[in-house]
MISEKOL-250806 format. One line per 3 residues: their letters; for each residue z, y, x of C-alpha. Coordinates in Angstrom, 1 decimal. Layout:
BEGIN
a = Z Y X  ...
//
This chain:
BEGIN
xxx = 114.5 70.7 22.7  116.2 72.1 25.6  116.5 75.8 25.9
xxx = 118.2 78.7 27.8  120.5 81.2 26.7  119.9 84.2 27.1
xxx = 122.5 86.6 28.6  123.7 90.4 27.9  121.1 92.6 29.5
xxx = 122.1 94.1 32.8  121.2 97.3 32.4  122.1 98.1 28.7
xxx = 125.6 99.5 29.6  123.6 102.3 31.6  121.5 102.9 29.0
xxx = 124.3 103.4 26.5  125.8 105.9 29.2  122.4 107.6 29.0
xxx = 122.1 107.9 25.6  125.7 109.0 25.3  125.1 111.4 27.9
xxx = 121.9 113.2 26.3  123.9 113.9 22.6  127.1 115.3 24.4
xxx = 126.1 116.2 28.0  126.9 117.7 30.1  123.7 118.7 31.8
xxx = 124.2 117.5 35.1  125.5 114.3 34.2  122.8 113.7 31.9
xxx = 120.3 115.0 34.4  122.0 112.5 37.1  121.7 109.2 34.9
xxx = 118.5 109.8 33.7  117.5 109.6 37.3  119.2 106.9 38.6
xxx = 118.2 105.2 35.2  114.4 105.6 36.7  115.0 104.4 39.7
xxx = 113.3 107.6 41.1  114.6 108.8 44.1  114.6 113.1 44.4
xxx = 111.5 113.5 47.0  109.3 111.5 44.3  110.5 113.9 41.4
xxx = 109.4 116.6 43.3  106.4 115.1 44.5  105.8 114.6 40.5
xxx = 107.0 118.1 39.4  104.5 119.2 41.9  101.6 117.1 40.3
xxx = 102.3 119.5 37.4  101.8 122.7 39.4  105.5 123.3 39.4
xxx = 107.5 123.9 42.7  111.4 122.7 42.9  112.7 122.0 46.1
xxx = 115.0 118.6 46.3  117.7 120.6 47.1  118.1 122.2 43.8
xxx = 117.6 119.0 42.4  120.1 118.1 43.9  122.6 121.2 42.8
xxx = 121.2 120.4 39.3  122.7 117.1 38.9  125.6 117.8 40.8
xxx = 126.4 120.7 38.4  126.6 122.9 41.5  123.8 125.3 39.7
xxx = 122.4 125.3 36.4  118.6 126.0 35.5  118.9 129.3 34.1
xxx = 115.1 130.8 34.6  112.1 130.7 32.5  110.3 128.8 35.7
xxx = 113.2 126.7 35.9  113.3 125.4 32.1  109.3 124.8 32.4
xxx = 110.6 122.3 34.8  113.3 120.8 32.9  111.2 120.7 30.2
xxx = 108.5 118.5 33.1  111.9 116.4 34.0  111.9 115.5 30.3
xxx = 108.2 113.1 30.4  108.4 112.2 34.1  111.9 110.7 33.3
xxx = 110.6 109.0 29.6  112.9 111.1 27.7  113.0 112.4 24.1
xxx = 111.6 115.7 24.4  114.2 118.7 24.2  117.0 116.3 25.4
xxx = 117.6 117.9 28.6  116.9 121.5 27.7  119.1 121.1 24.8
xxx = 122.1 120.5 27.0  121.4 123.7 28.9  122.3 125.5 25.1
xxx = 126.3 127.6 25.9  127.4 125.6 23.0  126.3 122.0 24.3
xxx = 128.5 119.5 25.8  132.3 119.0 25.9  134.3 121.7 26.0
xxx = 136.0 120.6 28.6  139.5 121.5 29.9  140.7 125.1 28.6
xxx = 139.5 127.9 30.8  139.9 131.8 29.6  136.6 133.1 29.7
xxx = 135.5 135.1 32.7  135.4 139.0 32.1  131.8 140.2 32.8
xxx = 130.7 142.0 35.6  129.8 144.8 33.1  133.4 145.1 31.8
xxx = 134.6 145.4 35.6  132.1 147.6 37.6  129.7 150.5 36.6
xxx = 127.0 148.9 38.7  127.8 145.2 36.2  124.1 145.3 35.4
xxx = 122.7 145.1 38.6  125.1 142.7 39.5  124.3 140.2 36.8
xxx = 120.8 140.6 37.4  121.0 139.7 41.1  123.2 136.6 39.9
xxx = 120.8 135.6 37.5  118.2 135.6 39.7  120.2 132.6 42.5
xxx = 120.9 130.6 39.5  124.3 129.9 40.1  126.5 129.2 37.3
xxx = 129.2 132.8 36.2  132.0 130.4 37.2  131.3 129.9 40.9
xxx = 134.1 126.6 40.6  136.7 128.2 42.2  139.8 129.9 41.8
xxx = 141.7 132.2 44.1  145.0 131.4 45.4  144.8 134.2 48.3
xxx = 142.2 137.3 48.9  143.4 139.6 52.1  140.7 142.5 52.5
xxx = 140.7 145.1 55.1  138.7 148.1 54.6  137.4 150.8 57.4
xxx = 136.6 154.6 56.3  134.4 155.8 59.5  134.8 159.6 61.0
xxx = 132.3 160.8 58.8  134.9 159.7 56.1  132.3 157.0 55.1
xxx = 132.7 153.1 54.3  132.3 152.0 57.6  133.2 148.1 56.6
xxx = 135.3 145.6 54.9  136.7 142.3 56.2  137.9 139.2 54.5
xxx = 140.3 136.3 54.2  139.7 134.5 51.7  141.8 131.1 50.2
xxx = 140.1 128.7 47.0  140.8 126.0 45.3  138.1 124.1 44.0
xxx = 138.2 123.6 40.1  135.3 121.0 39.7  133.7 118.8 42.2
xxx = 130.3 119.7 44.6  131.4 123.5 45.4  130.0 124.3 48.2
xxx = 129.2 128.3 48.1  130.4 131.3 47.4  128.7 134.7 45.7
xxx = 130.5 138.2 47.5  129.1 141.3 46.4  129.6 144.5 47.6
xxx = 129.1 147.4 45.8  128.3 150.8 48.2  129.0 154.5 47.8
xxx = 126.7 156.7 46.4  123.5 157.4 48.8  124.4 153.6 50.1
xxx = 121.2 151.7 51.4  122.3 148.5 50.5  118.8 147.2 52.8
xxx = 121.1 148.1 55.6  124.1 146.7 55.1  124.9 143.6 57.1
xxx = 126.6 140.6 56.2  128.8 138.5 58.5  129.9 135.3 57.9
xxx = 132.8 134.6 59.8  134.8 131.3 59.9  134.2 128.4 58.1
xxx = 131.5 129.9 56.0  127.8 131.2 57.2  125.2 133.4 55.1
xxx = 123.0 132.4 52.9  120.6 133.9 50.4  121.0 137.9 50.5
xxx = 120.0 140.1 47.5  120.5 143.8 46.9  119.6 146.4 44.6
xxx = 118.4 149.9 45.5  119.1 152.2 43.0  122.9 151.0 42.2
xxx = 123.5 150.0 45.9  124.4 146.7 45.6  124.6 143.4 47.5
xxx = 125.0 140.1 46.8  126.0 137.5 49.5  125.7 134.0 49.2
xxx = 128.3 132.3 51.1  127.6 128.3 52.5  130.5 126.5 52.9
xxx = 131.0 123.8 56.1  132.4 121.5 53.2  131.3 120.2 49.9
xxx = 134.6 120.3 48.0  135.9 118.1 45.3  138.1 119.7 42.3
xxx = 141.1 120.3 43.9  140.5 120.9 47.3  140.9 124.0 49.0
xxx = 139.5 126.2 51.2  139.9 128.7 53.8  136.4 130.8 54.6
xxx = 136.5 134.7 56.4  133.7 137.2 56.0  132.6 140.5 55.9
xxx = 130.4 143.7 55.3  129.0 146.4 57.6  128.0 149.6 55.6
xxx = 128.3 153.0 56.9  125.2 154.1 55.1  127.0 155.8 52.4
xxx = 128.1 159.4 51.7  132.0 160.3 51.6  134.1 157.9 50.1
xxx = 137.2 158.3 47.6  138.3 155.0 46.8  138.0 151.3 47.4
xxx = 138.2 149.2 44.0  138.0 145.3 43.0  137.3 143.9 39.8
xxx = 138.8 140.4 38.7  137.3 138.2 36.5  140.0 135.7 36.2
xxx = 143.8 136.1 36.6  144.3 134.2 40.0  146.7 134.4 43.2
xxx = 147.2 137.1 45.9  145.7 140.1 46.4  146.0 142.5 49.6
xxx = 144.1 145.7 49.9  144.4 147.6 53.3  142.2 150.6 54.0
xxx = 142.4 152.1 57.3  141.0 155.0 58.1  139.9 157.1 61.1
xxx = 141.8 158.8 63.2  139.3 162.2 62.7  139.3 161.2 58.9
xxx = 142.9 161.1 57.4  143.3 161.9 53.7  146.4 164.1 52.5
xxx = 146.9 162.1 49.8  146.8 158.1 49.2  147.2 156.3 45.2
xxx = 147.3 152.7 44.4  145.8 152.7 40.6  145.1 149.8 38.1
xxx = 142.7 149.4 35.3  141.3 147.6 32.5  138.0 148.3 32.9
xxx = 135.2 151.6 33.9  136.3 154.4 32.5  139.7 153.0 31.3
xxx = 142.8 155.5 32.0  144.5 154.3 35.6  147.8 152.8 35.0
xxx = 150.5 151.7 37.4  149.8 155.2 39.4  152.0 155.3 43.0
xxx = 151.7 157.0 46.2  150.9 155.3 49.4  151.7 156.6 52.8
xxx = 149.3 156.4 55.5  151.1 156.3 59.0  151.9 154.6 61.8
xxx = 149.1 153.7 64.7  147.1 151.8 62.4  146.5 154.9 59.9
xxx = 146.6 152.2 57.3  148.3 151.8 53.2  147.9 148.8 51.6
xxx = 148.6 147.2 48.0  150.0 143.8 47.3  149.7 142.3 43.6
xxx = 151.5 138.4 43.6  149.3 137.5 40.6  146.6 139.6 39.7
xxx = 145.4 139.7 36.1  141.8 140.4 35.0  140.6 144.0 35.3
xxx = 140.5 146.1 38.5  143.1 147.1 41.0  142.4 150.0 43.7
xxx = 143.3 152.7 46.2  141.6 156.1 46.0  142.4 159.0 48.4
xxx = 141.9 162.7 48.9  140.7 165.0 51.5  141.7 168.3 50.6
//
């Protein structure tokens, strides 16, 4: 009798990609397939994550499957763990992926120093990171950093600007994470943030006790690995005691690096040093004597190529 043949089924390439996808990741990916594999578009997952008593925006959604942030919170795995049934998954397939030693491991990366191994305050900053859910590698590296720092008449931290150039290492980047780290008797509450060009403020976070703040940056751009990126922005403090020194710790080795620091013209030091170290509490290598003068009252340091660890300017009064 006559009869039909039956062709390849349309969609079992994507499901092979899916299953691929949930035994070696990564997350997003996996997270992104599964999705478009149920045809659900992000306002009816959240309508359904909601249905469960669990609140996630579509926008984070969205960040989650664009690997721009990574569920990292105890609220935030309840949902993945939500994501699993509404999208007919094996459970623990999603979650799983979220493990540091899941996936790929992708194209060879030294592994960022911690913020504990660079400032005092590390703690506090991690802490504050953790809670934005952004990954520890923001996606960028830094071909060009110029900051400009401002000690007041009081001989306080009065400000700091900056120029910042990035080059995108993976795609969906659109943010940045600054934090700025007070003198003692700071009231990081009080410190302002201004976003200058390209670039305007997001999510703020500080910490009272170590004086802290962390700054989330929003890009005009959603950048694709390789692209880069020119962004300004800056601090207003003042609400600090005397300051000694102005230090920045680098997780990765990267591009340029200028430090200026100009002070007041009621508030010049006798004595300016350019210092380098591995870590808090290291010795301070690289020790050299800067001159402040000129109109400006200004030193500055210049590093081509910094390497992880920290690099500063500290100055005396007396």
């Amino acid at each position: 009798m006559p009869g039909t043949a039956e062709g390849p089924d349309p969609l079992s390439g994507d499901r092979d990609a899916l299953a691929r996808l949930l035994r070696a990741g990564p997350f997003h990916a996996a997270l992104r397939a599964a999705i478009a594999a149920r045809g659900l578009p992000l306002h009816r997952v959240r309508h359904r994550l909601a249905a469960r008593g669990i609140k996630l925006g579509v926008t984070s959604l969205s960040y989650w499957q664009q690997g721009a942030r990574r569920p990292r919170r105890p609220e935030s795995l309840k949902a993945v763990r939500a994501l699993e049934e509404i999208l007919e998954l094996p459970a623990g397939s999603l979650v799983r992926l979220l493990s540091p030693v899941a996936g790929p491991a992708g194209p060879a990366r030294p592994a960022a120093r911690s913020y504990r191994a660079l400032l005092e305050v590390g703690a506090a900053v991690e802490e504050l990171l953790g809670g934005l859910e952004l990954p520890a590698d923001g996606g960028l590296h830094t071909l060009g950093h110029h900051e400009r720092v401002r000690i007041g008449p009081l001989r306080e931290l009065r400000a700091r600007d900056s120029q910042h150039v990035v080059r995108a290492h993976r795609d969906g980047v659109d943010r940045y994470l600054a934090v700025h780290h007070g003198d003692p008797g700071c009231d990081p509450s009080r410190v302002r943030v201004r976003a200058r060009e390209n670039c305007r403020t997001g999510r703020v976070r500080w910490h009272r006790e170590a004086g802290v703040v962390v700054a989330e940056l929003l890009f005009d751009a959603r950048l694709r690995s390789g692209d880069t990126y020119v962004f300004g922005y800056g601090f207003e403090d003042g609400t600090g005691g005397v300051s000694s020194e102005y230090l920045r710790g680098f997780s990765y080795a990267g591009g340029q690096y200028v430090l200026q620091v100009g002070f007041d013209e009621a508030a010049l030091p006798v004595r300016c040093v350019r210092f380098r170290q591995a870590g808090p509490g290291a010795p301070r290598t690289g020790l050299a004597d800067l001159t402040a003068n000129g109109p400006h009252r200004s030193v500055h340091l210049v590093d081509q190529g910094v390497r992880r660890g920290i690099l500063g300017i500290g100055w005396d009064w007396v």
